[in-house]
C-alpha positions as CSV (number, residue, x, y, z in Angstrom):
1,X,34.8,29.5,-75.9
2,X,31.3,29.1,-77.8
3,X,30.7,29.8,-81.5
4,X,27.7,31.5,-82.6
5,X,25.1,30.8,-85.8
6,X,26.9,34.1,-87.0
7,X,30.2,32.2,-87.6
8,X,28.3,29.1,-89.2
9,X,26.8,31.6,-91.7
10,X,30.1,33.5,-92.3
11,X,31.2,30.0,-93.4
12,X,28.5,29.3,-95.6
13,X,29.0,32.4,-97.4
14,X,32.5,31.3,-98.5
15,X,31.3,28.2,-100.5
16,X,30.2,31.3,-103.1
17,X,33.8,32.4,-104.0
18,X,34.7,28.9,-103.8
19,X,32.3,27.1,-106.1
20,X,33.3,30.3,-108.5
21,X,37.0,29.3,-108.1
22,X,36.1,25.3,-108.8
23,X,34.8,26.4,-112.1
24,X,38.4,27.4,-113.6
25,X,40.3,24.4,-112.0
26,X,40.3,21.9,-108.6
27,X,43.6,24.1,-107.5
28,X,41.8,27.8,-107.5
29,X,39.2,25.8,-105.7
30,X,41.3,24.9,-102.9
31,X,43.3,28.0,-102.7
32,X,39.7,29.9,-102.2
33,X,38.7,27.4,-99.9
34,X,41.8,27.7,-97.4
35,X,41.8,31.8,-97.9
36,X,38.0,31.8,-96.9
37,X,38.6,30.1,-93.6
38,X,41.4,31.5,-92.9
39,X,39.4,35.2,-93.0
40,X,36.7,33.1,-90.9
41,X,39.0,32.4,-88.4
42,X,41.0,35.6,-88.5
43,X,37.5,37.2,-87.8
44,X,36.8,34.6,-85.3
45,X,39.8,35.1,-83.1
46,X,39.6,38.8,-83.6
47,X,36.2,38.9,-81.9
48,X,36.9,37.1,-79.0
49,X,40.1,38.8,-78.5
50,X,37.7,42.0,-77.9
51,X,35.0,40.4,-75.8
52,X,34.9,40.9,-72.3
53,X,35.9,38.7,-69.5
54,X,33.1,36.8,-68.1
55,X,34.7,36.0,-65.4
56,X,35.1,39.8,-64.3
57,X,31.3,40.4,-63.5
58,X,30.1,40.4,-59.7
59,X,26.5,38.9,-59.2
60,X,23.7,39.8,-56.5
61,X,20.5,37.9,-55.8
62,X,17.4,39.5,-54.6
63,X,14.7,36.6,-53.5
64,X,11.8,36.1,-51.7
65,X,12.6,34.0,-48.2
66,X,9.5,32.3,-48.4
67,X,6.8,31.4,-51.0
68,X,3.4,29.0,-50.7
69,X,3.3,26.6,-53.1
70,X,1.4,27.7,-56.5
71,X,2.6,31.3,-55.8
72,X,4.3,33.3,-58.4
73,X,7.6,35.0,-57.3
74,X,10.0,37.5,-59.4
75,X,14.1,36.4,-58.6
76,X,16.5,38.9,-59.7
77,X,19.7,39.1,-60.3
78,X,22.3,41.3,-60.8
79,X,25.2,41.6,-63.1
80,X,27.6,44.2,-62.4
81,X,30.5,44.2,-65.2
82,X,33.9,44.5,-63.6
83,X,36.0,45.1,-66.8
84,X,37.0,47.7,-69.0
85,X,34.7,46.6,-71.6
86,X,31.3,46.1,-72.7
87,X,29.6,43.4,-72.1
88,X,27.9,41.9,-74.0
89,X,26.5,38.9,-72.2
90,X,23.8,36.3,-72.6
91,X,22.7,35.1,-68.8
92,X,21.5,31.5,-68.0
93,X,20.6,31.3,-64.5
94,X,20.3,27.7,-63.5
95,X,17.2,26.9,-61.2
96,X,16.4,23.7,-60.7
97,X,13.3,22.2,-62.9
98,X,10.9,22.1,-60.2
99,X,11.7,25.8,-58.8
100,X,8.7,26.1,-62.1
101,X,11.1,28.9,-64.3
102,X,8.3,30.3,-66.4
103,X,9.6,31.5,-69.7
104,X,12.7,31.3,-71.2
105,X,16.3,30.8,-69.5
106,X,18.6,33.1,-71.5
107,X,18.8,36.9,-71.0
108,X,20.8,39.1,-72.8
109,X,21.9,41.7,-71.3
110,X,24.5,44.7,-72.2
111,X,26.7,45.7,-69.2
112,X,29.0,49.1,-70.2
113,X,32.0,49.1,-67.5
114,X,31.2,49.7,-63.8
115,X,27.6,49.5,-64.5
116,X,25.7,47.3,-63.3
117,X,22.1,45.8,-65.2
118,X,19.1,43.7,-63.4
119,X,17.3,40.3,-64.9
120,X,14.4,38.8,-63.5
121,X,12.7,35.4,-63.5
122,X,8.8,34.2,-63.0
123,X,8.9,31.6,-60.8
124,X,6.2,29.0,-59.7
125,X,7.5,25.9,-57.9
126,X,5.3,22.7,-58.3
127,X,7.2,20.8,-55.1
128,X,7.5,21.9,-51.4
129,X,10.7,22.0,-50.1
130,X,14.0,24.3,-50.6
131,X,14.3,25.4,-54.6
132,X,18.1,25.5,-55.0
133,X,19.9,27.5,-57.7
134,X,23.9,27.2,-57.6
135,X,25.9,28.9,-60.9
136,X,25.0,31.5,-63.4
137,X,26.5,31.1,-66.8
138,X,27.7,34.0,-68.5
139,X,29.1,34.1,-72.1
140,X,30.5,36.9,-73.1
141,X,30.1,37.9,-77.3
142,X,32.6,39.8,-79.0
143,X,31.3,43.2,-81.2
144,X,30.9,40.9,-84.2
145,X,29.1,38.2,-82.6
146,X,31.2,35.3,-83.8
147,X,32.4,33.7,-80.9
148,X,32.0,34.3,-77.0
149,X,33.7,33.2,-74.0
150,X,32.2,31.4,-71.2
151,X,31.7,30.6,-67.6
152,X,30.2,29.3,-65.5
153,X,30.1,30.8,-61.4
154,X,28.9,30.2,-58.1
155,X,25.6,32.4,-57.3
156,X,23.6,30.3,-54.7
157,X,20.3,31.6,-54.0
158,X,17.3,29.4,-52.1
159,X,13.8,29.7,-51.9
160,X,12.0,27.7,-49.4
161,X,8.2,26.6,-50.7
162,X,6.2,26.2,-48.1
163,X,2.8,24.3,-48.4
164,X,-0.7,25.8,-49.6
165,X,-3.0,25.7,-46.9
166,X,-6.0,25.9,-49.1
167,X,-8.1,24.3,-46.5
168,X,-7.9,27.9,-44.5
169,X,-11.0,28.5,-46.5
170,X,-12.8,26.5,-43.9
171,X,-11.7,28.2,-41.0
172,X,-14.3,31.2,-40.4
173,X,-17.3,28.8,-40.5
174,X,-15.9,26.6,-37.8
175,X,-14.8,29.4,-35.7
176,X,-18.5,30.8,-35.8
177,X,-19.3,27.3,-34.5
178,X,-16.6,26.9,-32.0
179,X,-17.6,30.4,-30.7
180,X,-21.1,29.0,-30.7
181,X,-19.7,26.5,-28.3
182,X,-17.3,29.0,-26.0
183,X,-20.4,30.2,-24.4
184,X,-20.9,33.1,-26.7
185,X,-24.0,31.5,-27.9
186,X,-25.4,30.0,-24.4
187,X,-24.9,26.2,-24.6
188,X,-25.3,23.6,-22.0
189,X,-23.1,20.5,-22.4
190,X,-22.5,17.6,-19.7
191,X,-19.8,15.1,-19.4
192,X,-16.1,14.3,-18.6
193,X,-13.9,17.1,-20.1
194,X,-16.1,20.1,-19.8
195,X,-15.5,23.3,-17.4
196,X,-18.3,24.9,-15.1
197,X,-19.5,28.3,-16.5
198,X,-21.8,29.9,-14.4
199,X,-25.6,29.5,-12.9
200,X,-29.0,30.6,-14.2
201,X,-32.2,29.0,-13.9
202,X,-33.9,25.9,-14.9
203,X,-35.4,26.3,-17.7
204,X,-37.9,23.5,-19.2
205,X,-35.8,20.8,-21.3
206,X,-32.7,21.4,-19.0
207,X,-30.8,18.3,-17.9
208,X,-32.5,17.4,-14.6
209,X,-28.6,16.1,-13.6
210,X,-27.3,19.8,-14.2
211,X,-29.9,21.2,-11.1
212,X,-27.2,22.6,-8.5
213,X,-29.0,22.5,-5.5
214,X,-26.9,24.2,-2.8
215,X,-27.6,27.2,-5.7
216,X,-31.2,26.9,-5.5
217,X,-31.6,27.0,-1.7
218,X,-30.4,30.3,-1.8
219,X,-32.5,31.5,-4.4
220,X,-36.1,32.3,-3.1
221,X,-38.9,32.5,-5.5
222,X,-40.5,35.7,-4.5
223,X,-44.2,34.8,-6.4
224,X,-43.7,31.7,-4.4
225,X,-44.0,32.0,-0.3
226,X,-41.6,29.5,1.2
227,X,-40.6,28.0,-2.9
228,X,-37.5,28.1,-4.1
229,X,-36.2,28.6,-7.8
230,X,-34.3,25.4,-9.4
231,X,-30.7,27.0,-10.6
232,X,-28.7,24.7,-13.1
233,X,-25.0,24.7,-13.8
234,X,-23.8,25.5,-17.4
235,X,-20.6,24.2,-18.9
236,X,-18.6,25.3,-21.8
237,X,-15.7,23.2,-23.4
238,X,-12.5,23.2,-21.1
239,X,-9.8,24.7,-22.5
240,X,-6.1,23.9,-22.9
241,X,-6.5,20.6,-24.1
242,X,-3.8,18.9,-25.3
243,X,-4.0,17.5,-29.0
244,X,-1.2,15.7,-30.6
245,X,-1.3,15.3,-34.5
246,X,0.9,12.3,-36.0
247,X,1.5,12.6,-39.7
248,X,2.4,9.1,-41.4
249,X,5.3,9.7,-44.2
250,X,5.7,6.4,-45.1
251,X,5.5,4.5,-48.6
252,X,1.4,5.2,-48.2
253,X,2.2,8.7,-48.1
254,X,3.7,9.2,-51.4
255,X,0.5,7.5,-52.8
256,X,-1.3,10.0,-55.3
257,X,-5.3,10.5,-54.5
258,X,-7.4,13.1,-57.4
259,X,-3.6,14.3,-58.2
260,X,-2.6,15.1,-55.0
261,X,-0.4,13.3,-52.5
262,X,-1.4,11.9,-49.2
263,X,1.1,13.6,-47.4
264,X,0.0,16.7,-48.7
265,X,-3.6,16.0,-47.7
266,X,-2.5,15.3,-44.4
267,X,0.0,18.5,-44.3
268,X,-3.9,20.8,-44.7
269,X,-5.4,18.7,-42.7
270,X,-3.6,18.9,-39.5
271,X,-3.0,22.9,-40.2
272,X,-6.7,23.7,-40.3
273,X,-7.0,21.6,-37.2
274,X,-4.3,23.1,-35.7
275,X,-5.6,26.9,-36.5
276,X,-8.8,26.0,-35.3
277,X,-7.5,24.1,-31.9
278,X,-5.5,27.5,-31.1
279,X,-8.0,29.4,-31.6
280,X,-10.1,27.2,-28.8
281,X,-7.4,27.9,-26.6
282,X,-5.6,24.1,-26.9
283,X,-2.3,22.7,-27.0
284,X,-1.2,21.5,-30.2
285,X,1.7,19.6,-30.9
286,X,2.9,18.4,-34.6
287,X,4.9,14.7,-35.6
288,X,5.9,13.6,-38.6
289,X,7.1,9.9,-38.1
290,X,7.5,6.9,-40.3
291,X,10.6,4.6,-38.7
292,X,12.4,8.0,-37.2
293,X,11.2,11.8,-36.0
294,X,11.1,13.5,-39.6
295,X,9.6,16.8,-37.7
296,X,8.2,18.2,-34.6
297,X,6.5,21.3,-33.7
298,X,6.4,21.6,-30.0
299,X,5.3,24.4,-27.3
300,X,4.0,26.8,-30.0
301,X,1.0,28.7,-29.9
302,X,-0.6,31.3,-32.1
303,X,0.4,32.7,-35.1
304,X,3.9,30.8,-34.3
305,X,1.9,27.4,-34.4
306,X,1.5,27.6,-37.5
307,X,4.7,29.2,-39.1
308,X,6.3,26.9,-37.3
309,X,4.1,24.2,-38.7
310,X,4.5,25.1,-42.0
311,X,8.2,25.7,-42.3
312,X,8.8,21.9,-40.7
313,X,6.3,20.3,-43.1
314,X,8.0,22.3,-46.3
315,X,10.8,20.2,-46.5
316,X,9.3,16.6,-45.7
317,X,8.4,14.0,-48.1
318,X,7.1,10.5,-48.0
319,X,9.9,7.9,-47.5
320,X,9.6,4.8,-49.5
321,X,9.5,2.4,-46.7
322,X,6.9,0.8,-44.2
323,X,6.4,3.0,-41.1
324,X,7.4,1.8,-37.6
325,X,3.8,2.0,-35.6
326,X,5.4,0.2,-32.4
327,X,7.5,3.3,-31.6
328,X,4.4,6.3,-31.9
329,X,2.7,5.7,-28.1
330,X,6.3,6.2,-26.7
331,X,6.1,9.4,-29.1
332,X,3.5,10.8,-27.5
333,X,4.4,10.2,-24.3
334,X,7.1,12.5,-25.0
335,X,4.9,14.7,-25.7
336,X,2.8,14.9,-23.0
337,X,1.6,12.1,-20.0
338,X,-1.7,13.7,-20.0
339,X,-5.0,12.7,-21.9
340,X,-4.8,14.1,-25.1
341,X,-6.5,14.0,-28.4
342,X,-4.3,12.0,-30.5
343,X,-4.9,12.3,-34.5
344,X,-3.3,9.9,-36.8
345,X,-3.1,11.3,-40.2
346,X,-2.5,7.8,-42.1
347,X,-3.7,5.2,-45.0
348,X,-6.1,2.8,-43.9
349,X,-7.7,1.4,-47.1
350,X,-5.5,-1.8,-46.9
351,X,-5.5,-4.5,-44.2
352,X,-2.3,-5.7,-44.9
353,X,-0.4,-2.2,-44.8
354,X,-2.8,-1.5,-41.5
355,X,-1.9,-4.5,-39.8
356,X,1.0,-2.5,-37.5
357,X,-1.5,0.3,-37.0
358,X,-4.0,-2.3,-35.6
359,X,-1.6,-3.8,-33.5
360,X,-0.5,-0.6,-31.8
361,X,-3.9,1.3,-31.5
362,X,-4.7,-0.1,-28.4
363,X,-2.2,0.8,-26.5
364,X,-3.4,4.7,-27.4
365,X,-6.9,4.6,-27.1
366,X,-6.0,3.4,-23.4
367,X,-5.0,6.4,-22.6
368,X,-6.1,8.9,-25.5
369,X,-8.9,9.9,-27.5
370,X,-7.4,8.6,-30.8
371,X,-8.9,9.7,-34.0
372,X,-7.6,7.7,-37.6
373,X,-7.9,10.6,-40.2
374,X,-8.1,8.9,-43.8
375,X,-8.0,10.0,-47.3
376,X,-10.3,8.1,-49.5
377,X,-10.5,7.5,-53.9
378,X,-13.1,9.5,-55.6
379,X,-12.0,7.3,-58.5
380,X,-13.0,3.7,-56.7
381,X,-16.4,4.9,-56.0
382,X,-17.1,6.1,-59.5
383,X,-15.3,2.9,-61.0
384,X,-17.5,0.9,-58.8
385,X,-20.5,2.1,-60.3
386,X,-19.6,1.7,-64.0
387,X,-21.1,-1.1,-66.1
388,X,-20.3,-0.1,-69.5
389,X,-18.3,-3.4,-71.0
390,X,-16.0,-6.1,-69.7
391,X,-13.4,-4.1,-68.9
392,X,-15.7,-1.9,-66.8
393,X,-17.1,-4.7,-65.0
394,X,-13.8,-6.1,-63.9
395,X,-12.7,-2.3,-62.8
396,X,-15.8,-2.1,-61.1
397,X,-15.4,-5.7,-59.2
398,X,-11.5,-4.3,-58.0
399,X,-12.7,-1.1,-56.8
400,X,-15.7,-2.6,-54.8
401,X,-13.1,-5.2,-53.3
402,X,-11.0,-2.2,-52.5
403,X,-14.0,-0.5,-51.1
404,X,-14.6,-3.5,-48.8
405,X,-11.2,-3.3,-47.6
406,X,-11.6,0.1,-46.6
407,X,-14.6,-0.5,-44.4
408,X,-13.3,-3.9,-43.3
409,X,-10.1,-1.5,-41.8
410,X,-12.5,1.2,-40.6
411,X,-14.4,-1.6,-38.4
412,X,-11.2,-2.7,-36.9
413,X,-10.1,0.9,-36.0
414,X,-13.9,1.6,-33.9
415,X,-13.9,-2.5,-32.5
416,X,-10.4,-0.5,-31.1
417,X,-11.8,2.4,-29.3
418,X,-10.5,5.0,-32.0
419,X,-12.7,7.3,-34.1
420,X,-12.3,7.6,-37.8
421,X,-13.1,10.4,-40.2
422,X,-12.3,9.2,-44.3
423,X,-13.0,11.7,-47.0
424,X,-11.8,12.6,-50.1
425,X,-8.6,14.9,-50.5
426,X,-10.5,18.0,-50.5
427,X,-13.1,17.1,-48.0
428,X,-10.5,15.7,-45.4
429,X,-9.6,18.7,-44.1
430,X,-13.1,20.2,-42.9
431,X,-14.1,16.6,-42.0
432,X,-11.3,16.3,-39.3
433,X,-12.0,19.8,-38.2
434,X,-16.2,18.7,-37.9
435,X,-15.2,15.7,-35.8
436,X,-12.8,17.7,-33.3
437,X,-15.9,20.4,-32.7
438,X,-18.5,17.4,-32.4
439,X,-15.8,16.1,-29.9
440,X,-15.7,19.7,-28.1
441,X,-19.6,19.6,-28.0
442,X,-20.2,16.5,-26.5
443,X,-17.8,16.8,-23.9
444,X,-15.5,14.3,-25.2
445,X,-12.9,16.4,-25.2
């Protein structure tokens, strides 16, 4: 049972009759005092008596399954009133904070019996993951409005956020390109990891190495008695590649870089790569690993790629503890024993938190093309150039240290075999996807 402001004013109405009665004696006083609240409470008991049960109310949910993060979503719910009387209810419905309620929490709503009436919420969760709600509380006012009766019941509902992807922005330019190198756009490429395309003939700046001659004994040159045309083979990037990203959500994870986790940078950088690796007709497979497997994607392709991508990485976040680099070649050998593309989506600003990275790297790049995928500060490279005062000096002298580290890492990672791409949050993304196209063109891959 809840009391309303109504009842608190009734109250204070009664200290009018009663400072009346103190005039003519302390007694009168007391006798209008205890008659006052006794009306008060008479009313009081009188409303409640007439209120409707809240506990005789059936509730529905209507909610969205899924949701990107940043998205506005309507939840409803339904009250249906049970009783023989009106209801006249005020609804709390009791989302978690980070679900992103916009607006206020309390609807009232007036419910005659058997009907049933609809309230909806604006929701915008700030946090990936499953938004829970459990219990609705209902209080039910009497016709006065002087006190209500409460309760609280069981009305789960979930909502699962999956993340952005804002870096799908990037995709249509680098399909052009990777068309470009598919052979829609004639290309000639030579080197390990390519696929023969067809013959046509030499043409001035062609790879002299590319000249098949077997071809070009069986092509006469008919302006030429006795000659022979020069035929060349053209290649196009093989197909079905196997690429294997590794996601670090370990303490350096959590990290926050231009208001955005790492772990979030990393979560739109290995979709775009993975969008744009299906699309090229390879094999992608998805790890999130710090000491154990946090999530895998494996033997998807398509459109199923990446749903199944996203719905793993919506409920995964960074684990305060160091991550376990020993364990990630057997990983991938689980994976797959073939050569593969292996891209490790990780910190490496800091030699001391690389220093199990380094260790291990070797025994990838022995049998992988390993690529170290980094997300760099905005901030330390415009702290490192401000010169202001004292204090700006000494910010500047940290960041550049900082900066040093970075490139002191990087060096370590190439003396290794491995690649790295480092960019800010926002630039990551496209960065990655640049290097595994550069990779395509060359032949690398």
């Amino acid at each position: 049972m809840t009391i309303s402001g109504r009842f608190a004013l009734l109250l204070a109405l009664g200290v009018v009759p009663v400072v009346a009665a103190g005039i003519s004696g302390a007694a009168e006083a007391w006798i209008a005092l205890a008659g006052w609240l006794t009306l008060a409470l008479g009313a009081g008991v009188l409303d409640v008596s007439l209120a409707a049960s809240p506990r005789r109310v059936a509730l529905g949910r209507e909610l969205p399954d899924r949701v990107r993060l940043g998205e506005t979503v309507t939840a409803e719910l339904t009250v249906r009133n049970l009783g023989g009387r009106m209801l006249r209810a005020t609804v709390r419905d009791g989302w978690e904070p980070s679900a992103g309620l916009a607006g206020p929490n309390r609807t009232p709503l007036l419910v005659p019996p058997g009907e049933r009436r609809r309230m909806t919420l604006q929701l915008t969760p700030w946090r990936r993951g499953d938004r829970r709600v459990a219990q609705v509380t209902v209080r039910s006012a009497g016709p006065l409005g002087l006190w209500s009766r409460q309760a609280t019941l069981a009305a789960p509902g979930r909502i699962r956020v999956l993340p952005p992807f804002h870096s799908r922005v990037h995709l249509p330019s680098r399909l052009t390109r990777l068309r470009e190198l598919d052979g829609r756009t004639p290309l000639l490429i030579r080197g390990q990891g390519t696929e023969f395309d067809s013959i046509r003939e030499y043409v001035r700046g062609d790879d002299v190495r590319s000249i098949d001659w077997r071809a070009t004994a069986r092509h006469a040159d008919p302006e030429v008695p006795g000659g022979m045309r020069l035929m060349v083979r053209t290649w196009r990037p093989e197909r079905d590649r196997r690429i294997v990203i590794v996601a670090d959500t370990s303490r350096t994870a959590a990290a926050r870089i231009a208001d955005e986790p790492r772990l979030d940078t990393a979560f739109e950088a290995s979709l775009l790569l993975a969008a744009l690796a299906s699309h090229a007709g390879d094999r992608v497979d998805f790890l999130a690993w710090d000491r154990r497997l946090r999530g895998r994607v494996h033997g998807a392709s398509g459109p199923e790629l990446l749903a199944r991508m996203v719905d793993t990485m919506a409920g995964i976040d960074a684990e305060l503890i160091e991550a376990d680099w020993s364990s990630v070649p057997g990983q991938v050998r689980r994976v797959t024993s073939r050569r593969a593309l292996v891209v490790l989506l990780t910190a490496a600003d800091s030699p001391g938190s690389s220093r199990g990275l380094l260790s291990m790297l070797p025994q990838l790049t022995s049998r992988h093309t390993v690529i170290v995928a980094s997300v760099t500060d905005p901030a330390l490279v415009e702290a490192g150039g401000a010169r202001g005062d004292l204090e700006e000096v000494y910010r500047a002298a940290a960041a550049e240290r900082g900066l040093i580290d970075t490139a002191r890492v990087a060096a370590a990672i190439r003396r290794l075999g491995a690649l790295t791409v480092s960019a800010p949050p926002h630039e990551l993304p496209p960065a990655l996807a640049d290097r595994y196209l550069d990779l395509k063109a060359s032949g690398q891959l």
